[in-house]
N, C-alpha and C positions, 0 to 999 in steps of 0.2 A: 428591396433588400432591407430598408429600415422598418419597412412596415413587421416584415416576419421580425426583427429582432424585436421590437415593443412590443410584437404578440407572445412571443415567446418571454420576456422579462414580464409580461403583465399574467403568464401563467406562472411563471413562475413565483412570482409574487404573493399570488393567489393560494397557490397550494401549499406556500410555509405559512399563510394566514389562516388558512384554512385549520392546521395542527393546532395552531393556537385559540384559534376559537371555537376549537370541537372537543378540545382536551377534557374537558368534563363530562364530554357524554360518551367519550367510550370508555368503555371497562375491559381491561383486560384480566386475563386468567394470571394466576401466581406463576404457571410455568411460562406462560408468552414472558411477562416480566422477567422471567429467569434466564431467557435464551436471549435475548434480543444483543446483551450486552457480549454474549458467546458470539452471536452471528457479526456481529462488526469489527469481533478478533474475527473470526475465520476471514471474511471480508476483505480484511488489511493484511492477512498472512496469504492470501490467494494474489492481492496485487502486489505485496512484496515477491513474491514467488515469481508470477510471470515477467515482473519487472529482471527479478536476476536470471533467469533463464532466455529470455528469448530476447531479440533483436529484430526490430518490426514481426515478420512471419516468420522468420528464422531462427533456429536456436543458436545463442549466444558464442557458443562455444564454451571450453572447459576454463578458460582461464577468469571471467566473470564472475560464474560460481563457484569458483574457488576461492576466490575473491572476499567474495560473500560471506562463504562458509570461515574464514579465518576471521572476517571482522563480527559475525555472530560469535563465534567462538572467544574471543576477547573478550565481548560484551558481558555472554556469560559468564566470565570469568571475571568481571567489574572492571576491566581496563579501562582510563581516562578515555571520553569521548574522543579526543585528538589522537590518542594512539592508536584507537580504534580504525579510525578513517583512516591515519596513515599507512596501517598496517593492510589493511583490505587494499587501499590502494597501490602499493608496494607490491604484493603479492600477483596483482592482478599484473599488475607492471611487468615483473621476471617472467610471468609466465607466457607470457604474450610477445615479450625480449626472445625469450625458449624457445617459439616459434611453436605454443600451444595456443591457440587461437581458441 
């Protein structure tokens, strides 16, 4: 077992040194530079997503996402960090009190 972990840490290793010392010999195109920073919003919006929807393999149920959706909602609207959370948490709360699961 410790062997696979130092193999694995020493690939690891590897492969972020590897960025750093290859970074001058690649070239990318204007549009790759362009997207890259797109793909790690989609990235984070996809693991936000499954994150509020699902529970292990199961879907979360309605009151999670709902959850979600009012403390997005807030955000968008600039509400302080802390009302944010409490608000999302709150909601998730009643609705789950509600016997909306």
């Amino acid at each position: 077992m410790i062997v696979a972990i130092l193999v694995l840490a020493a690939g690891t290793y590897a492969f972020r040194l590897s960025g750093v010392l290859l970074r001058d010999r690649l070239e990318l195109s204007a549009s790759l530079q362009r997207l890259l920073p797109i793909s790690a919003a989609a990235l984070l919006a996809a693991l936000a997503a499954t994150a509020a929807l699902m529970a292990g393999s199961e879907f979360a149920g309605f009151a999670r996402p709902a959850g979600v959706l009012a403390g997005a909602l807030l955000a968008w609207r600039k509400a302080p960090f802390v009302v944010v959370v409490i608000a999302a948490a709150a909601v998730t709360a009643l609705l789950r009190l509600a016997g909306l699961e």
